[in-house]
C-alpha positions in Angstrom: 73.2 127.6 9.0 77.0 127.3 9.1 77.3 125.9 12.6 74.5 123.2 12.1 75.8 122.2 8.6 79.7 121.2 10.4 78.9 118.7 12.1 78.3 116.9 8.9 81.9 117.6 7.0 83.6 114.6 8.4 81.3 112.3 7.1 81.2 114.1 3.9 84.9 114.1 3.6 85.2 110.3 4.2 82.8 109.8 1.2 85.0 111.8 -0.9 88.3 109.7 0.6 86.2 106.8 0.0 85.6 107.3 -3.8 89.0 108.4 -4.6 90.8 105.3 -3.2 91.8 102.9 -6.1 89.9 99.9 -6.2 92.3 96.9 -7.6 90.9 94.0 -9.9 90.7 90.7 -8.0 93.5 88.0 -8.9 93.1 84.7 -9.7 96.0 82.2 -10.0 97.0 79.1 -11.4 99.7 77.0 -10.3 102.1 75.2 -12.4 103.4 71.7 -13.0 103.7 70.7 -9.6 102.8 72.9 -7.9 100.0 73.8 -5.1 97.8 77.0 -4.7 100.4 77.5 -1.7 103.1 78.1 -4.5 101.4 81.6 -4.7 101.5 82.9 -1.0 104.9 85.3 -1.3 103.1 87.0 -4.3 100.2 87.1 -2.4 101.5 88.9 0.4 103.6 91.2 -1.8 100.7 92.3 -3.9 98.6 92.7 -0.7 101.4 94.8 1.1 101.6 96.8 -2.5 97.6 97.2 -3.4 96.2 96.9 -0.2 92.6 95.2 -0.8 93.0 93.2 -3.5 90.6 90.0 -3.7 93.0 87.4 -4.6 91.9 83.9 -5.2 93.9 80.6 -5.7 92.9 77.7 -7.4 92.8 74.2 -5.8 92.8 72.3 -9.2 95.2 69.2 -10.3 97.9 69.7 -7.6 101.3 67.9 -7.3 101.3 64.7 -8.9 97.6 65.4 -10.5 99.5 68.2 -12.4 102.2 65.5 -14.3 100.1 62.6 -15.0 96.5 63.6 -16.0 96.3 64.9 -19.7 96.5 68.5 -20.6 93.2 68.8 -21.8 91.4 66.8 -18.4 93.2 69.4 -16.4 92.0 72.5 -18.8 88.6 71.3 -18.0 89.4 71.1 -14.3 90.6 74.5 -14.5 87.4 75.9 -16.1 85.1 74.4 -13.9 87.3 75.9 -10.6 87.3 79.2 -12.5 84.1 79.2 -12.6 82.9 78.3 -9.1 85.4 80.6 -8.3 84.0 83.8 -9.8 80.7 82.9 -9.7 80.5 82.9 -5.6 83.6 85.7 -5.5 83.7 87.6 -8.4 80.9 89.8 -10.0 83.2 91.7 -12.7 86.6 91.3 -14.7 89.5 90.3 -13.0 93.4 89.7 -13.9 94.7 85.9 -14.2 98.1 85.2 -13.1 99.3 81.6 -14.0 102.6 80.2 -13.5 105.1 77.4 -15.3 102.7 74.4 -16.8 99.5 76.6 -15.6 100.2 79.2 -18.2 98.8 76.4 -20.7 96.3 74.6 -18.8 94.8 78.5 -18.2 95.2 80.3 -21.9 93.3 76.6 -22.8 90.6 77.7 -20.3 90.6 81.3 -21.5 90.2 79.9 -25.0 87.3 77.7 -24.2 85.3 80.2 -22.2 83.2 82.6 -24.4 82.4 84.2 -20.8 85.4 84.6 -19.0 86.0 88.0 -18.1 89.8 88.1 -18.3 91.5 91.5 -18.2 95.3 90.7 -17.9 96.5 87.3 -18.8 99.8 87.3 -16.9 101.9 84.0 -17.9 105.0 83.5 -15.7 107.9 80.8 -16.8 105.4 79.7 -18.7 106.2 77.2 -21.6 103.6 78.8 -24.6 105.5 77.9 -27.6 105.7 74.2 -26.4 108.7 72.3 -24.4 112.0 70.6 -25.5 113.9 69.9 -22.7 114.0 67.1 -20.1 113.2 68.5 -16.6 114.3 67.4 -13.5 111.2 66.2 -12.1 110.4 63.9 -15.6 114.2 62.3 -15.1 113.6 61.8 -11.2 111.0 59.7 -13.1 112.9 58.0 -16.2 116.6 58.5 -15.4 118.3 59.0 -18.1 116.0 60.3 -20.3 116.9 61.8 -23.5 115.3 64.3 -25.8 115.1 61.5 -29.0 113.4 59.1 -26.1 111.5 61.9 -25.4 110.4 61.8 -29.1 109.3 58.4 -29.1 107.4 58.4 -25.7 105.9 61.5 -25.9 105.0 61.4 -29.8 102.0 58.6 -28.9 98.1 58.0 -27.7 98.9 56.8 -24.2 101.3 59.1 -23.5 99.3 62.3 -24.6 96.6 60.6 -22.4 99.2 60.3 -19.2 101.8 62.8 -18.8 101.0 66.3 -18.9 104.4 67.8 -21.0 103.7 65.4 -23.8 101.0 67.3 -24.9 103.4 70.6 -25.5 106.5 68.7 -26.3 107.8 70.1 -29.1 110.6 69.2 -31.0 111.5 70.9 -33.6 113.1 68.5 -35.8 109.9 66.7 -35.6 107.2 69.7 -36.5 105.1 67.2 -39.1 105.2 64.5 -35.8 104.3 67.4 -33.2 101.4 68.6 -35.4 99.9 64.5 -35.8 100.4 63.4 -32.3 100.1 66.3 -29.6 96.8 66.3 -28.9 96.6 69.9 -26.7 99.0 72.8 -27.8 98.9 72.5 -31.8 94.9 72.6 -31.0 95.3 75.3 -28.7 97.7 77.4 -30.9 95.4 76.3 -33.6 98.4 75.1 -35.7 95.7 71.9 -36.8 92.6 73.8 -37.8 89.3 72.2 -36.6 85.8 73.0 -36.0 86.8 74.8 -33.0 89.8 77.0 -34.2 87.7 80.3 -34.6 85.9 80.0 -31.1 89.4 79.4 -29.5 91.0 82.8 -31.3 88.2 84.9 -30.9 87.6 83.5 -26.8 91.2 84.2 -26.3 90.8 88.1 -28.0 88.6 88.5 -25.2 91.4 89.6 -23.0 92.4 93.1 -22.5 96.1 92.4 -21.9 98.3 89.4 -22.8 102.0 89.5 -20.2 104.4 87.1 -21.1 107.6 87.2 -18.5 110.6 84.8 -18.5 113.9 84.4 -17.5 117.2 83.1 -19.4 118.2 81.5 -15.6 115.1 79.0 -16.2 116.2 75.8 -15.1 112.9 73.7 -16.1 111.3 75.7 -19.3 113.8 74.8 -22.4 114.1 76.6 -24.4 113.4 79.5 -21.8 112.1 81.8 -24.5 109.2 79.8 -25.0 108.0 82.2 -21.8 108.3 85.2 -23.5 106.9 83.2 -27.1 109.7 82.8 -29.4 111.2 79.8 -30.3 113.4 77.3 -32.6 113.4 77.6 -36.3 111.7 74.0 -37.6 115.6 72.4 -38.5 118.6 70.8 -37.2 120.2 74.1 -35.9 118.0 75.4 -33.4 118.2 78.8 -34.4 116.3 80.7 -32.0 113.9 83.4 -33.8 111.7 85.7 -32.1 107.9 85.8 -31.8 107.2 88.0 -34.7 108.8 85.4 -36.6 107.1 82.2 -35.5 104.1 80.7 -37.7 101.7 81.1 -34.8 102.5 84.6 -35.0 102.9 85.6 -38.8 99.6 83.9 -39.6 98.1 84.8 -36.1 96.6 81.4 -35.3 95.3 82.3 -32.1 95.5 85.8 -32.0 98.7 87.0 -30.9 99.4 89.2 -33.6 96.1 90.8 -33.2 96.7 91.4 -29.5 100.1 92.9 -30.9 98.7 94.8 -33.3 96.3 96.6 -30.3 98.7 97.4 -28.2 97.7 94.6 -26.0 100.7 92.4 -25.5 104.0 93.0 -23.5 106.5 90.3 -23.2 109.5 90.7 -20.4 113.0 89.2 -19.8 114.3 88.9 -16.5 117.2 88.2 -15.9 118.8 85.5 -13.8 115.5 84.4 -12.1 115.6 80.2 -11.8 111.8 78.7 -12.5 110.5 78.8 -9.0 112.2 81.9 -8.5 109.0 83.8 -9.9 107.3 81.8 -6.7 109.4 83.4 -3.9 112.3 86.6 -5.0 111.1 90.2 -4.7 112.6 90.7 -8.3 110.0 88.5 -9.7 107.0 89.8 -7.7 108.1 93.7 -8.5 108.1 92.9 -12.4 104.3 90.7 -11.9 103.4 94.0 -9.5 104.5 96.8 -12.9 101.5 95.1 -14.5 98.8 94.8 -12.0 96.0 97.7 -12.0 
């Protein structure tokens, strides 16, 4: 019986290596203002070199020019529909989501709209969550000599909500009773203006396992830089910088971030020295993304 039954063990011990090997959660990523689904191919090949076999997917959605002059809230439905054409061919079960810069927001807006997404880690890179107040380069390539208080009065109307993506999460801080009236996406979003569909958006967004919020004080687009890891200003003349746990989105937990606090369920990172596209292309960046990644 011995001898017939050996010629069997190698099979048999494949199986077994077979069920022991790790099987890593599929990515999908989201490029930022912009940006390309190219913007993601270092990470790619780090995270495939790291956790061989990962399905990693992409999204072609508002690229380039798209990204800065279509509203926030045309490109969060752009975003849902390619999510969902996305998992629907590739992906059967949860997956992480890995968005970068401007994507962060278009994203968490798809993750709040979707009652079915099946999110696991929500991994936000440079990403501007508590709003923007800060001219970057490519908006003064655009309008040289921009200035924040212009910024104020462009930003802070109709058509421009409706035509350049950072006026709908400019915020300026001197201006929070403007911000909430006229920014049509991120006071929605954060559900700083309550509406009809502020309970939907927090409880969508709870859906996630895992919220990951990294930054970096070398940001050269995302002002203030901290936004990425969710503090901000104080609502005066002295910018006084406070951290999340003091913010009004967090104290009253608008859209859930206390709660994902609260569970254990959100780590925020500093990095230092990393510039904005940095997280697009240095080692550093794609180590700290790698830490989170299961």
């Amino acid at each position: 019986m011995m001898a017939r039954s050996l010629p069997f063990l190698p099979a048999l011990f494949a199986c077994m290596l077979i069920s022991t090997v790790h099987a890593y959660l599929p990515i999908v990523f989201m490029h930022g203002v912009n940006g390309s689904p190219h913007d993601f191919d270092g990470l790619r090949q780090y995270i495939a070199e790291h956790h061989p076999g990962t399905a990693m997917f992409a999204l072609d959605v508002d690229a380039k020019e798209e990204s800065l002059f279509k509203s926030m809230d045309a490109q969060v439905k752009d975003f849902v529909a390619a999510l969902r054409e996305v998992t629907s061919v590739n992906i059967t079960g949860p997956y992480h989501l890995v968005a970068h810069s401007q994507g962060t927001l278009v994203s968490r807006g798809g993750i709040e709209e979707m009652g079915d997404h099946r999110v696991q880690k929500y991994i936000t890179l440079a990403g501007p969550q508590q709003g923007q107040y800060g001219i970057p380069p490519m908006v003064e390539n655009i309008v040289p000599g921009v200035t924040r208080d212009f910024a104020h009065d462009v930003f802070y109307n109709a058509i421009a909500q409706d035509c350049f993506s950072i006026a709908g999460y400019w915020n300026d801080p001197r201006y929070h009773d403007t911000y909430l009236k006229e920014v049509v996406f991120l006071p929605h979003y954060n559900n700083e203006v309550n509406t009809s569909d502020s309970a939907r958006y927090k409880e969508n967004f709870l859906r996630i396992k895992e919220m990951v919020a990294l930054g970096s004080d070398g940001d050269d687009i995302i002002n203030p830089w901290f936004s990425s890891t969710l503090d901000f200003y104080t609502y005066e003349e002295d910018f006084t910088h406070i951290d999340m746990t003091q913010t009004i989105v967090y104290k009253e937990d608008l859209y859930g971030l206390q709660s994902l606090d609260k569970r254990g369920s959100l780590s925020r990172q500093m990095v230092a020295g990393l510039t904005h596209t940095d997280w697009l292309r240095k080692d550093e960046a794609f180590a700290a993304v790698l830490s989170y990644l299961d």
